[in-house]
N, CA, C and O atoms as CSV, one atom per row, in Angstrom:
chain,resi,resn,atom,element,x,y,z
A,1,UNK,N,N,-18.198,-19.739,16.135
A,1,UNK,CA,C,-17.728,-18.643,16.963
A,1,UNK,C,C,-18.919,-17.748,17.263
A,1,UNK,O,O,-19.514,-17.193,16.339
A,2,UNK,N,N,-19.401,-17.545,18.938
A,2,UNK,CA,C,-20.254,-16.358,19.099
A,2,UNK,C,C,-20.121,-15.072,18.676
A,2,UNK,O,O,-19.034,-14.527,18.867
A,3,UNK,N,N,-20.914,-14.529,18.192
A,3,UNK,CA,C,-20.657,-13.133,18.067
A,3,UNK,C,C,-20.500,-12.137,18.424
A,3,UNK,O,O,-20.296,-11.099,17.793
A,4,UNK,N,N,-20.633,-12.472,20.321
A,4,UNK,CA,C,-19.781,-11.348,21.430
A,4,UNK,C,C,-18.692,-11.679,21.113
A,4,UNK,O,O,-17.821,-10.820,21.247
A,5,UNK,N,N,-18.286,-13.028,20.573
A,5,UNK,CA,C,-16.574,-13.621,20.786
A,5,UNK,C,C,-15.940,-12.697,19.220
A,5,UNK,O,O,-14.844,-12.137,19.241
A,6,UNK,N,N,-16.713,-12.692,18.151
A,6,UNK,CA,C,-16.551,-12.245,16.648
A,6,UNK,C,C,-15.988,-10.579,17.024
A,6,UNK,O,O,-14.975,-10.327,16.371
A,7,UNK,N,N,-16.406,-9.492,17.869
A,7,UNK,CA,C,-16.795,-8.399,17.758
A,7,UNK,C,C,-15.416,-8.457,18.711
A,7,UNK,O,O,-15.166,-9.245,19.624
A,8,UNK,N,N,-14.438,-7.124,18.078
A,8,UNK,CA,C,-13.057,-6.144,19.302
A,8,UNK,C,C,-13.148,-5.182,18.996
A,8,UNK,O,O,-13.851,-4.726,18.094
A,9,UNK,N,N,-12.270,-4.540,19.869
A,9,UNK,CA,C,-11.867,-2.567,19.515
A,9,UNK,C,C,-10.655,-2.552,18.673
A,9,UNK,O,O,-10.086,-3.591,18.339
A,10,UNK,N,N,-10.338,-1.603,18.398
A,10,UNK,CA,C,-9.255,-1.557,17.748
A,10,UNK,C,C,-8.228,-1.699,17.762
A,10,UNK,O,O,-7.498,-1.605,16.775
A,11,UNK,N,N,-7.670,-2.130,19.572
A,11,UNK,CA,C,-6.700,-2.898,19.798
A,11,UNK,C,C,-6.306,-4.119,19.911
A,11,UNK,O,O,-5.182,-4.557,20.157
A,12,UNK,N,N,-7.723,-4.893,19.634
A,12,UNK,CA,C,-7.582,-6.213,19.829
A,12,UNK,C,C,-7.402,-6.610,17.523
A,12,UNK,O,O,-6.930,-7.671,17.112
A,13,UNK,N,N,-7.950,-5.374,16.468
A,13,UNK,CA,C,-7.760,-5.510,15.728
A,13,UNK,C,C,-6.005,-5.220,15.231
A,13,UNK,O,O,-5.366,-5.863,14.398
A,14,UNK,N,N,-5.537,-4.019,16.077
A,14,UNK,CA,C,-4.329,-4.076,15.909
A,14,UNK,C,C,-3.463,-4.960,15.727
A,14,UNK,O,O,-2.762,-5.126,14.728
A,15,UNK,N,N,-3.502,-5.873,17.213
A,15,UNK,CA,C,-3.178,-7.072,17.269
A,15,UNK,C,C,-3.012,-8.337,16.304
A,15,UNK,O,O,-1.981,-8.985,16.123
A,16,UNK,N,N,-4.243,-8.531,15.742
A,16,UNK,CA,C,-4.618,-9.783,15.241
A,16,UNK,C,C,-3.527,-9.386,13.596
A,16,UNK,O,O,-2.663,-10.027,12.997
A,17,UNK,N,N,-4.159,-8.038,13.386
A,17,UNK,CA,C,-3.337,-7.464,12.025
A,17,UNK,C,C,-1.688,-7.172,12.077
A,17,UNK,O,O,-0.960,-7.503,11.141
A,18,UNK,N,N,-1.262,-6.612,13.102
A,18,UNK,CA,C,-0.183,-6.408,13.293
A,18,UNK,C,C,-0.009,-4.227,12.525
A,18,UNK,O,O,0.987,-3.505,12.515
A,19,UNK,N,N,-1.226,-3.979,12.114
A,19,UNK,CA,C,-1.283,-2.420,11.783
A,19,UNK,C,C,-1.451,-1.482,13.469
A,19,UNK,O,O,-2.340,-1.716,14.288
A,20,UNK,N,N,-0.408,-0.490,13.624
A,20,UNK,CA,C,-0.949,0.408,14.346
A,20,UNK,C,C,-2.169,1.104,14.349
A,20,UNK,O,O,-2.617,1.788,13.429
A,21,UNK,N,N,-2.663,0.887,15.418
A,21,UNK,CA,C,-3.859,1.887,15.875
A,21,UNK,C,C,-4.252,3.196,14.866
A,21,UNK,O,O,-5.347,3.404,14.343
A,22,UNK,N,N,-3.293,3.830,14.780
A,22,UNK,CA,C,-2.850,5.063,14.136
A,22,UNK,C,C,-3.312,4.735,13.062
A,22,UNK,O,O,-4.472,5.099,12.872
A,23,UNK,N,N,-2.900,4.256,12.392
A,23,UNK,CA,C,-2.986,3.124,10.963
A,23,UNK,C,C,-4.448,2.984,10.595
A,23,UNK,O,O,-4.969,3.784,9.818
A,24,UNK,N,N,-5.192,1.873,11.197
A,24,UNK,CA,C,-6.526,1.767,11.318
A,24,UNK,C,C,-7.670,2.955,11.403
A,24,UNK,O,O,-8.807,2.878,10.938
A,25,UNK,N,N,-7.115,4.029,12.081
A,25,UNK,CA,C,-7.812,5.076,12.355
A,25,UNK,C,C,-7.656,5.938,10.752
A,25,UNK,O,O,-8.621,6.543,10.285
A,26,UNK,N,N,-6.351,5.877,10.058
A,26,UNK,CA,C,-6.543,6.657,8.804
A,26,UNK,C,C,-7.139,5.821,8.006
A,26,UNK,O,O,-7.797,6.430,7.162
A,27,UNK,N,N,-7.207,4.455,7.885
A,27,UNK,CA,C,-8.017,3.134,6.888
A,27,UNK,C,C,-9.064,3.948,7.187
A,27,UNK,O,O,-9.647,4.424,6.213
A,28,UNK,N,N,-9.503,4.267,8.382
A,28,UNK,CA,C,-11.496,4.347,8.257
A,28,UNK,C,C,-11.702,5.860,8.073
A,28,UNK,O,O,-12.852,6.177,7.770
A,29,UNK,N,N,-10.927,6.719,8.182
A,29,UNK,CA,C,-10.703,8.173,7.452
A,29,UNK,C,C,-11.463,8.052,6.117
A,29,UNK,O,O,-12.528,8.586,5.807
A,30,UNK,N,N,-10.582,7.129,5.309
A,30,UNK,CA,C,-9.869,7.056,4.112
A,30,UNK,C,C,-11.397,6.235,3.163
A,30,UNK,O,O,-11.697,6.278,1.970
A,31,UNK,N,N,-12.029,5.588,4.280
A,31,UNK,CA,C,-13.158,5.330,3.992
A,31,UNK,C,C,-12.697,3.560,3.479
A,31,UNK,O,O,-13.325,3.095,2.527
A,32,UNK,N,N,-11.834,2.859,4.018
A,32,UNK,CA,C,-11.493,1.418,4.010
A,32,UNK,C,C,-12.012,0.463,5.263
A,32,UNK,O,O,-12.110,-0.762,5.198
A,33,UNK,N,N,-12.248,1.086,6.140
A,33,UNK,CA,C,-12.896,0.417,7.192
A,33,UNK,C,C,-13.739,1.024,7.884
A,33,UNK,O,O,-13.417,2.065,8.457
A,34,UNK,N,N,-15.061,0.482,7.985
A,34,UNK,CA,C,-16.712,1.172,8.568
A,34,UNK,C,C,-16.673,0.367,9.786
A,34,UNK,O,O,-17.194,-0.739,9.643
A,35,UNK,N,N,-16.150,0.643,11.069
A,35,UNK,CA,C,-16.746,-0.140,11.941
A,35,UNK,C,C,-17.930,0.399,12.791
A,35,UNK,O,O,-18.225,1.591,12.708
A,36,UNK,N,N,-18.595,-0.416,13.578
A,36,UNK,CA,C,-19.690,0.155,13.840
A,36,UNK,C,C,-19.237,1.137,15.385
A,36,UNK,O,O,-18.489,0.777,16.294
A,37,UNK,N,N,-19.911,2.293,15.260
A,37,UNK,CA,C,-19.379,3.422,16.302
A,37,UNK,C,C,-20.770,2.818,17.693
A,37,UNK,O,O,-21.996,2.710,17.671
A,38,UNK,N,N,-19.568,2.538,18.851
A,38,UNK,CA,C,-20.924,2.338,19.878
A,38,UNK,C,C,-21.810,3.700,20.360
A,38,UNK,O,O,-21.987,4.585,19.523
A,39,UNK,N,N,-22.055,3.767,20.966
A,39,UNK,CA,C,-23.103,5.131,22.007
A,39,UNK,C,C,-21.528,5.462,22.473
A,39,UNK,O,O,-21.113,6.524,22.009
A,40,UNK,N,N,-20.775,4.872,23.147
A,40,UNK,CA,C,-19.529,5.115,24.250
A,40,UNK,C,C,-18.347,5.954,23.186
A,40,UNK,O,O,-17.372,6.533,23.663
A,41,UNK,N,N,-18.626,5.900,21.718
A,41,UNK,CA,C,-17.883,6.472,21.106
A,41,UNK,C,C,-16.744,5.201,20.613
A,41,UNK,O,O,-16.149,5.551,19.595
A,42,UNK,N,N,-16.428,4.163,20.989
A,42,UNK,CA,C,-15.656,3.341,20.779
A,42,UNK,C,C,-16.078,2.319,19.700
A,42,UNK,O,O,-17.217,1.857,19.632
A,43,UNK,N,N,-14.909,1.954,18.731
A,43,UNK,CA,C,-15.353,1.175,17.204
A,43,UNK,C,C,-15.196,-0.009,17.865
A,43,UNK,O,O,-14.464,-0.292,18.814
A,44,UNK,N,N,-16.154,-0.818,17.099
A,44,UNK,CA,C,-15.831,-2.113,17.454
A,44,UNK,C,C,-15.855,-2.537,15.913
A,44,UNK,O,O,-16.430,-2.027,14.952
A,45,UNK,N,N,-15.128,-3.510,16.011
A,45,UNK,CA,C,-14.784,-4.460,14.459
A,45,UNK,C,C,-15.117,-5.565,14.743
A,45,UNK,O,O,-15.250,-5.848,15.933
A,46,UNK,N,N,-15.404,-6.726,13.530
A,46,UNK,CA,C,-15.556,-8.018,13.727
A,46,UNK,C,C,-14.431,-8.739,12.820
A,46,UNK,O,O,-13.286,-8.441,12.478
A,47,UNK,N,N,-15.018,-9.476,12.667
A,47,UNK,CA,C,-13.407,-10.637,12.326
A,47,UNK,C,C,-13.350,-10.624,10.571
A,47,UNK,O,O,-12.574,-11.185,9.797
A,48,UNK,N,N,-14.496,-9.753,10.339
A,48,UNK,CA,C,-14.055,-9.868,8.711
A,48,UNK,C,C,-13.161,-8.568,8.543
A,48,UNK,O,O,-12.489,-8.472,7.516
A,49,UNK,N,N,-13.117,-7.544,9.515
A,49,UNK,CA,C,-12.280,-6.498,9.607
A,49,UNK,C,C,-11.259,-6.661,9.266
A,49,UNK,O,O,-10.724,-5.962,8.405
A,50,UNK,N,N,-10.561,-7.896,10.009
A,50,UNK,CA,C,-8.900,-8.754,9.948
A,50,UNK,C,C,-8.492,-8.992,8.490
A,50,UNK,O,O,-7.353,-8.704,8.121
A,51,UNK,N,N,-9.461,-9.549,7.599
A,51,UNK,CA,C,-9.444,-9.977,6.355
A,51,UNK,C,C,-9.308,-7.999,5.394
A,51,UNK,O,O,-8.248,-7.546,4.962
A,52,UNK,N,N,-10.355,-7.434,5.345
A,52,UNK,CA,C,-10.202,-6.424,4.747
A,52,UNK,C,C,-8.813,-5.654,5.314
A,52,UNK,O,O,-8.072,-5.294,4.399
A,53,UNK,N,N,-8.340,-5.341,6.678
A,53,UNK,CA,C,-7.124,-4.964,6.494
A,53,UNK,C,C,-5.962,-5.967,6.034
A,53,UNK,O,O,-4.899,-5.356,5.921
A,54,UNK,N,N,-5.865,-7.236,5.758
A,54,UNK,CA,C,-4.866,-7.629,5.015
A,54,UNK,C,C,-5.069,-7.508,3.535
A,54,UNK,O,O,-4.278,-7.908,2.682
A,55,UNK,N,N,-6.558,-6.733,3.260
A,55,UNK,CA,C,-6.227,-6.850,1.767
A,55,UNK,C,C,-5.846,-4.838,1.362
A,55,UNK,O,O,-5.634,-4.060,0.432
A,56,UNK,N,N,-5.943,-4.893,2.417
A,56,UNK,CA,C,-5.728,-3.104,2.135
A,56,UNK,C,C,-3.885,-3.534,2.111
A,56,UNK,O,O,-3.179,-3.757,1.127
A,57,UNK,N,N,-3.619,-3.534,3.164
A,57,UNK,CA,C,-1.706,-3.844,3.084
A,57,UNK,C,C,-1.730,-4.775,1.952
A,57,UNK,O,O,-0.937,-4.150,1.248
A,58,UNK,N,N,-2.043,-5.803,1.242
A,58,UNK,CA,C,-1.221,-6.140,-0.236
A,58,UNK,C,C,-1.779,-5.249,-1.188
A,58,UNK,O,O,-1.187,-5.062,-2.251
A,59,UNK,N,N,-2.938,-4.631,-0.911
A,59,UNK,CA,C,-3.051,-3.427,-1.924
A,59,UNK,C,C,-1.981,-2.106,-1.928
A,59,UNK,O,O,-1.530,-1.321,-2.762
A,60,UNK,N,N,-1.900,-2.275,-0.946
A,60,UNK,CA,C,-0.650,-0.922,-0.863
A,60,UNK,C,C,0.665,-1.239,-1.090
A,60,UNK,O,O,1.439,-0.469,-1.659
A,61,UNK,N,N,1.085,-2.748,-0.520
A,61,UNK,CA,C,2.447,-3.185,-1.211
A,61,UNK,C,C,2.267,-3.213,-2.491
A,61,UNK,O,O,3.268,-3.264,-3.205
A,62,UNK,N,N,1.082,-3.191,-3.029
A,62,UNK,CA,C,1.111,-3.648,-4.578
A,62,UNK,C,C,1.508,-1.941,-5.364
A,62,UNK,O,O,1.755,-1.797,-6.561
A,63,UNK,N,N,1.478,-0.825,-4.342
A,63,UNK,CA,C,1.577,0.214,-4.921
A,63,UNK,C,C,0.424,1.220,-5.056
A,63,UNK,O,O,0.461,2.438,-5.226
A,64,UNK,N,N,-0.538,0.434,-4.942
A,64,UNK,CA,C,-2.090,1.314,-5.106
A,64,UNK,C,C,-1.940,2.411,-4.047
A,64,UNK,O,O,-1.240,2.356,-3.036
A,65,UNK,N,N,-2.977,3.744,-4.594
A,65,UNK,CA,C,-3.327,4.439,-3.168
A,65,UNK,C,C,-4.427,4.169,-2.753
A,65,UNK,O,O,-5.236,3.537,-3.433
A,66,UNK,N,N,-4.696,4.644,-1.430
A,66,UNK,CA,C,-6.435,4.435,-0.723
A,66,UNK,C,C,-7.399,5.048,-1.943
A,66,UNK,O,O,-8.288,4.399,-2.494
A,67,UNK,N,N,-7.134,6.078,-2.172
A,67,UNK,CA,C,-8.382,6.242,-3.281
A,67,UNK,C,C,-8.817,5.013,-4.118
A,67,UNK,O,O,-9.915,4.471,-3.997
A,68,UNK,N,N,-7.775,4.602,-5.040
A,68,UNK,CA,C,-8.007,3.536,-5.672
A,68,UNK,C,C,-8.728,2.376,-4.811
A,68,UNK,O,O,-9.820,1.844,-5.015
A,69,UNK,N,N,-7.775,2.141,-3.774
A,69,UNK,CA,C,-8.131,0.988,-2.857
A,69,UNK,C,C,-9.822,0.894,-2.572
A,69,UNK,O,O,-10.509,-0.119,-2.704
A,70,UNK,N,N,-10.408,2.619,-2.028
A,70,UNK,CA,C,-11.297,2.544,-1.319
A,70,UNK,C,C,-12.555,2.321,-2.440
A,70,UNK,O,O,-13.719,2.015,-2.179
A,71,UNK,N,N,-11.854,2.611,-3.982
A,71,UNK,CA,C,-12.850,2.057,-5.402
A,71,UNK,C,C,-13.044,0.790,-5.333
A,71,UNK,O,O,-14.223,0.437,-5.356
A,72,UNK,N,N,-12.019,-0.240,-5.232
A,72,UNK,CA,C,-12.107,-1.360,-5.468
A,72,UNK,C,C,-12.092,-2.505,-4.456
A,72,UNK,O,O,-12.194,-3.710,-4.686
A,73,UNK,N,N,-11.921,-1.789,-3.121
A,73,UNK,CA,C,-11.905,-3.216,-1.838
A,73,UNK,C,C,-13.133,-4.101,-1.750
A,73,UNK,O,O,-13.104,-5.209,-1.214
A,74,UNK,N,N,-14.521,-3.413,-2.456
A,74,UNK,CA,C,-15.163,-4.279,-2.267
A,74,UNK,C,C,-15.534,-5.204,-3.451
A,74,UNK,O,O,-16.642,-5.670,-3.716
A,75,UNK,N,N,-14.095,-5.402,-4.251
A,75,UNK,CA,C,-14.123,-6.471,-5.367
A,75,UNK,C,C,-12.930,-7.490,-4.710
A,75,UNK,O,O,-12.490,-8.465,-5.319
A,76,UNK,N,N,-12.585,-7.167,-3.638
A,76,UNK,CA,C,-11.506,-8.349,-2.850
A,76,UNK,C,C,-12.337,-9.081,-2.036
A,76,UNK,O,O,-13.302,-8.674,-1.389
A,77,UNK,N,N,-11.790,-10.440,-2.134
A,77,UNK,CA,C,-12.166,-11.490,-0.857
A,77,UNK,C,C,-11.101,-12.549,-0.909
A,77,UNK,O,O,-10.070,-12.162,-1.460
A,78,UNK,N,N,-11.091,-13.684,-0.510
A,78,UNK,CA,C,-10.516,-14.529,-0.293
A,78,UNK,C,C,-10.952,-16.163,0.336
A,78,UNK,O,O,-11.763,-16.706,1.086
A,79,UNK,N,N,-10.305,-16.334,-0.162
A,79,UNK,CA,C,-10.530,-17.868,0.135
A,79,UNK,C,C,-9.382,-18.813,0.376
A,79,UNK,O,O,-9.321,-19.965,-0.053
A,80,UNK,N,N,-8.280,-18.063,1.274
A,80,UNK,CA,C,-7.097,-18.557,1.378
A,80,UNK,C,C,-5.835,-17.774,0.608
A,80,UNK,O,O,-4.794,-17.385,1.136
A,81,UNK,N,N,-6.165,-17.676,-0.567
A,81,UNK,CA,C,-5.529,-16.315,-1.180
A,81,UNK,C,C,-6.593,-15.105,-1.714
A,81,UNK,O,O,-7.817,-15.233,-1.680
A,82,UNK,N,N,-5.959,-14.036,-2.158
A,82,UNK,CA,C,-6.314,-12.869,-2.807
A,82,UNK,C,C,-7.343,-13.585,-3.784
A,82,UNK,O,O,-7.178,-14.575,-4.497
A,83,UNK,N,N,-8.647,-12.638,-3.561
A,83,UNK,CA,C,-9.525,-13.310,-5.330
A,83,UNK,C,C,-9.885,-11.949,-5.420
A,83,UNK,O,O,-9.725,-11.083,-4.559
A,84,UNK,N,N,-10.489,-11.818,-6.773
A,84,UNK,CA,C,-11.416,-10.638,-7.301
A,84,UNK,C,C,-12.527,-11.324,-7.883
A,84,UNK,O,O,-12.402,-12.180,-8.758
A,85,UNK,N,N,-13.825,-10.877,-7.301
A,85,UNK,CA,C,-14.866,-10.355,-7.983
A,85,UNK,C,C,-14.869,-10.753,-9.198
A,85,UNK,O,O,-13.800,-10.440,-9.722
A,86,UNK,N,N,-15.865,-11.540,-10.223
A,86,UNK,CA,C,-15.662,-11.462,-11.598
A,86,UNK,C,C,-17.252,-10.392,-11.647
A,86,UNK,O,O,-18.019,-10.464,-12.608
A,87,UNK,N,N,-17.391,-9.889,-10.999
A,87,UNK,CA,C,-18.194,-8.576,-11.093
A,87,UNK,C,C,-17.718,-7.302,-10.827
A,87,UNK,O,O,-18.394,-6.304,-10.577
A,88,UNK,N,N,-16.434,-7.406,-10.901
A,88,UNK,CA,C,-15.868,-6.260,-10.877
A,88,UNK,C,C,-15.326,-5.678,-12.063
A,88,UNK,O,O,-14.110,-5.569,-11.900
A,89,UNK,N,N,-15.661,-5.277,-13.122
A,89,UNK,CA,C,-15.051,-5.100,-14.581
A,89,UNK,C,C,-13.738,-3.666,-14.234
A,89,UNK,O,O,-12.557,-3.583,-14.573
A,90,UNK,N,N,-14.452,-2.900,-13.588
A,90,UNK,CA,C,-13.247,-1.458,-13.228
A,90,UNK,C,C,-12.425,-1.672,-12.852
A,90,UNK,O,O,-11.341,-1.110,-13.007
A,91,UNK,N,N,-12.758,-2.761,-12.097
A,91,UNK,CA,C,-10.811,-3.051,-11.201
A,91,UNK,C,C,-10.021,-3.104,-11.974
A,91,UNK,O,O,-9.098,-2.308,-12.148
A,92,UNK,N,N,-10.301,-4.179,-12.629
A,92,UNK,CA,C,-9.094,-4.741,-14.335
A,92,UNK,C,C,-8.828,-3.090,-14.805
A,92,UNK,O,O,-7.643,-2.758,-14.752
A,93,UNK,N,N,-9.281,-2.594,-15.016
A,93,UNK,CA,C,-9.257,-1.213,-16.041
A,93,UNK,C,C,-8.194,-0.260,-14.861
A,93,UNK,O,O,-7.191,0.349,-15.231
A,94,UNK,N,N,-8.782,-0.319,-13.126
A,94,UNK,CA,C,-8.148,0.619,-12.231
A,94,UNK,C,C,-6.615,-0.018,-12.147
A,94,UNK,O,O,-5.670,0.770,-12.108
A,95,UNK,N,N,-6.434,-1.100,-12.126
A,95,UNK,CA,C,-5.288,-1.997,-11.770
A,95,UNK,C,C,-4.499,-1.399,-13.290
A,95,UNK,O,O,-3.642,-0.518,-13.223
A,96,UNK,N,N,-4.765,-1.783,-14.121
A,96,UNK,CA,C,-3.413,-1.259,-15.399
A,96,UNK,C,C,-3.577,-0.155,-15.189
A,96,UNK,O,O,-2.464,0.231,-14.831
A,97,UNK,N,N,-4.359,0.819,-15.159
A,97,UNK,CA,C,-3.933,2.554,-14.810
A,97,UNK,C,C,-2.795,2.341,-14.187
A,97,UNK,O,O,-1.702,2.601,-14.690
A,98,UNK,N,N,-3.017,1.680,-12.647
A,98,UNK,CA,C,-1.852,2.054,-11.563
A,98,UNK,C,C,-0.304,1.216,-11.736
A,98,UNK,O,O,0.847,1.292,-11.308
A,99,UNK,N,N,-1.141,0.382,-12.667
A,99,UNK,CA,C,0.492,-0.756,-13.092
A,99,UNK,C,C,1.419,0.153,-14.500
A,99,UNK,O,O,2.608,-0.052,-14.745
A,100,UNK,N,N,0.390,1.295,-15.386
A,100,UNK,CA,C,0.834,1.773,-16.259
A,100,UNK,C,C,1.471,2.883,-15.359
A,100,UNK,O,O,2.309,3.560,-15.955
A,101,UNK,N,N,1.250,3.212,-14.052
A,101,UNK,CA,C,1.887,4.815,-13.520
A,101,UNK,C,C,3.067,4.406,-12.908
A,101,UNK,O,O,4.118,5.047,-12.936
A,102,UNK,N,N,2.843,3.046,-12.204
A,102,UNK,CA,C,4.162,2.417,-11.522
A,102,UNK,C,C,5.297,2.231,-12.565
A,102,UNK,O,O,6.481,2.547,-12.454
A,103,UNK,N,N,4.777,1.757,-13.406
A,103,UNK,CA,C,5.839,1.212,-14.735
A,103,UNK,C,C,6.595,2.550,-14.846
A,103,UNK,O,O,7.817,2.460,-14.736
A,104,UNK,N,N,6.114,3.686,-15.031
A,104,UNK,CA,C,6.427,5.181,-15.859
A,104,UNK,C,C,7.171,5.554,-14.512
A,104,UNK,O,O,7.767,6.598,-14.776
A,105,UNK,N,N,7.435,5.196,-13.147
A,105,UNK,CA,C,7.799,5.965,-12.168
A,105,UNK,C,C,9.214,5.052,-12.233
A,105,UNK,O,O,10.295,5.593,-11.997
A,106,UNK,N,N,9.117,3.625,-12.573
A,106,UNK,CA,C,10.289,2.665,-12.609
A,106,UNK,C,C,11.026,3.039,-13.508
A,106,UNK,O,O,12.122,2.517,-13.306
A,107,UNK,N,N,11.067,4.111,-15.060
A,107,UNK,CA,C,11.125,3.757,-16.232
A,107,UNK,C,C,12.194,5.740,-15.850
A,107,UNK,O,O,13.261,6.235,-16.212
A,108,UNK,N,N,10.933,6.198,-14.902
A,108,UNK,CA,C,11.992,7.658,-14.378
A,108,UNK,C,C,13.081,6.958,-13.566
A,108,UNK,O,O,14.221,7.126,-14.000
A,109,UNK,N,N,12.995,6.468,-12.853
A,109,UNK,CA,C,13.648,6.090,-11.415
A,109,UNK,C,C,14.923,5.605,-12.490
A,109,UNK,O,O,15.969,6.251,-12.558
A,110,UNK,N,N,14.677,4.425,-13.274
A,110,UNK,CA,C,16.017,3.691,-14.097
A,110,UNK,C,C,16.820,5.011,-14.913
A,110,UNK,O,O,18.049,4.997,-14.975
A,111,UNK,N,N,16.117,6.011,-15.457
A,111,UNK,CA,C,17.416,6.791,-15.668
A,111,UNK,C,C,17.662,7.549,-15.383
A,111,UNK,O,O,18.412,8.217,-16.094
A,112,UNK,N,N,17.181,8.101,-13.980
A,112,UNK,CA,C,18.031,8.421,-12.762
A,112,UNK,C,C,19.240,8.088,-12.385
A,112,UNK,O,O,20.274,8.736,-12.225
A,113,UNK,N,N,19.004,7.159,-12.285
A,113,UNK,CA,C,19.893,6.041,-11.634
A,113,UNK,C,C,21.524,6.060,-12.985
A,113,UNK,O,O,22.740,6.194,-12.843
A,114,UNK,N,N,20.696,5.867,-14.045
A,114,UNK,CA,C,21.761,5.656,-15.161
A,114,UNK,C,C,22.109,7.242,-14.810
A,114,UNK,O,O,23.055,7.168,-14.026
A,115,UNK,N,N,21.888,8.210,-14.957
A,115,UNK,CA,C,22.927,9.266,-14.624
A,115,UNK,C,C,23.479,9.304,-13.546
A,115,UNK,O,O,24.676,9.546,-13.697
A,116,UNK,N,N,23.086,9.138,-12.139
A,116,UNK,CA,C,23.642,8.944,-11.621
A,116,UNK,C,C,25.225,8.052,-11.392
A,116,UNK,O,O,26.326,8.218,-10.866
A,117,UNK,N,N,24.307,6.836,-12.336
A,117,UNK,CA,C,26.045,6.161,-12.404
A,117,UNK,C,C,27.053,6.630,-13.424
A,117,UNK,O,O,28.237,6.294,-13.379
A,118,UNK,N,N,26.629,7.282,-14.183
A,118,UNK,CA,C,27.735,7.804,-15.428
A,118,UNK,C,C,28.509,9.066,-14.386
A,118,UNK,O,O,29.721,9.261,-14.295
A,119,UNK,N,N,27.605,9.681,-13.795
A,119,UNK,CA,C,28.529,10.772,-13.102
A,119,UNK,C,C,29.189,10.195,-11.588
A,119,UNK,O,O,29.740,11.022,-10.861
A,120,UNK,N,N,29.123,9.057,-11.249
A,120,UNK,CA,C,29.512,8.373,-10.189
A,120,UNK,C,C,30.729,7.817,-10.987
A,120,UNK,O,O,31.799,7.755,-10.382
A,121,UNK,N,N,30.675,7.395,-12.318
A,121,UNK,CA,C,32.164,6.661,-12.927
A,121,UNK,C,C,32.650,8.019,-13.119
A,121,UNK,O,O,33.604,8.252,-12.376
A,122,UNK,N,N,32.375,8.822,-13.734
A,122,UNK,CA,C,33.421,9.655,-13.728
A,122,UNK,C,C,34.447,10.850,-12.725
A,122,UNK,O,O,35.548,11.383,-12.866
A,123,UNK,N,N,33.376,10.867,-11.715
A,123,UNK,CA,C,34.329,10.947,-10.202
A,123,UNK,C,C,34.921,10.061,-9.910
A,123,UNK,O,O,35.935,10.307,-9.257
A,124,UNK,N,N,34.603,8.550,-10.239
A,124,UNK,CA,C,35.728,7.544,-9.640
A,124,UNK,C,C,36.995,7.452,-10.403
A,124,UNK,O,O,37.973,6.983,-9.821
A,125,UNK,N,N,37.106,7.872,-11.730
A,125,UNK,CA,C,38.012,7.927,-13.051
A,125,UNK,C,C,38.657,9.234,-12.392
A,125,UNK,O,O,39.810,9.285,-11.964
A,126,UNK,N,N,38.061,9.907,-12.383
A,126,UNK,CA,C,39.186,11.058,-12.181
A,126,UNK,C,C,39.866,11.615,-10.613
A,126,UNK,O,O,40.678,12.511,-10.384
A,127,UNK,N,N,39.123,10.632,-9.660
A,127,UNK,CA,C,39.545,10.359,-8.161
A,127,UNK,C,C,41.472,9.321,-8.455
A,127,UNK,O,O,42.543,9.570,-7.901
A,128,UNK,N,N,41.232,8.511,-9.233
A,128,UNK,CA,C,41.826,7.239,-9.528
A,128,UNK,C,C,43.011,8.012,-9.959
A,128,UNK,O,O,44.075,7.860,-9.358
A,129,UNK,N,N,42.884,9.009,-11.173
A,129,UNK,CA,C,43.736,9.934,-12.002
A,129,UNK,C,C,44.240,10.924,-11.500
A,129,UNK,O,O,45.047,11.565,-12.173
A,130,UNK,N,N,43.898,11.352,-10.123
A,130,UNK,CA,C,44.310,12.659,-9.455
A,130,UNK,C,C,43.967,13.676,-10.102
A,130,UNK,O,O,43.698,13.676,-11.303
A,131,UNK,N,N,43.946,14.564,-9.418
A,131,UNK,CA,C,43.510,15.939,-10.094
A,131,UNK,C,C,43.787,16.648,-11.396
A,131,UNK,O,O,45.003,16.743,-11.229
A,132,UNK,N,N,43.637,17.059,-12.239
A,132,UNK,CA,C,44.315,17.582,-13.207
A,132,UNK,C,C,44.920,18.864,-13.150
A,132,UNK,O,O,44.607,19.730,-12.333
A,133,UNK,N,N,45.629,18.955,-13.864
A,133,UNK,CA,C,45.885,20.284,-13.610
A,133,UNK,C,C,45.241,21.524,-14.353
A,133,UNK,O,O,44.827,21.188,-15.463
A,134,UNK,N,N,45.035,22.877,-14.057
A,134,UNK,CA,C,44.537,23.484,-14.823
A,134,UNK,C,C,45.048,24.412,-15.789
A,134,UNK,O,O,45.392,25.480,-15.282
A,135,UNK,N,N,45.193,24.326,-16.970
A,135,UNK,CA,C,45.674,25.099,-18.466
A,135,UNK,C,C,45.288,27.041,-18.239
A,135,UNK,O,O,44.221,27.646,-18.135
A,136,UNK,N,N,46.556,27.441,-18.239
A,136,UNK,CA,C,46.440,28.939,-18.028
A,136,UNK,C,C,45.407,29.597,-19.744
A,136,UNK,O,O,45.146,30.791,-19.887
């Protein structure tokens, strides 16, 4: 592939990724994507761009934030699937941080939920029972 053919703007990266414009523009905020700025003011990306934004979206389905992300994207590559770096020792260490904060947010969320349902049975128990009456 030539490398006039390698090089788009950010709509032809939109495209290929399926991320809004919008999207892409906070990735390179955020400091996840450097494309090169022309004289005309317009980014152009190349085709390894495509690859780093699919590893930013399974980083974020995975729960991570950009901070984290923007520590460790350059311990991602691929070779058909997701790999890491075996020169990356922090990731391992950044990854259980964020798997130990997710766990603790699942661990709030579950007994939430369990109160929620204890006070959801007992409106349905006493919906079922009609009203009671009230003792002077």
């Amino acid at each position: 592939m030539s490398s006039e053919r390698n090089r788009m703007r950010i709509g032809d990266l939109a495209r290929e990724t399926g991320v809004h414009r919008r999207l892409l523009r906070y990735y390179e905020e955020q400091g996840l994507l450097r494309p090169v700025r022309l004289v005309n003011g317009y980014r152009e990306y190349t085709g390894t761009d495509i690859a780093t934004v699919r590893h930013i979206r399974a980083m974020l389905a995975a729960g991570l934030p950009t901070a984290v992300i923007a520590r460790v994207l350059h311990c991602v590559h691929d070779d058909g699937e997701l790999m890491v770096s075996s020169g990356c020792p922090a990731f391992v260490e950044d990854l259980r941080r964020e798997r130990a904060r997710i766990a603790e947010t699942i661990a709030q969320l579950r007994s939430s939920q369990g109160m929620l349902d204890a006070i959801l049975d007992a409106a349905l128990r006493q919906a079922a029972h009609g009203p009671r009456e009230s003792v002077p």
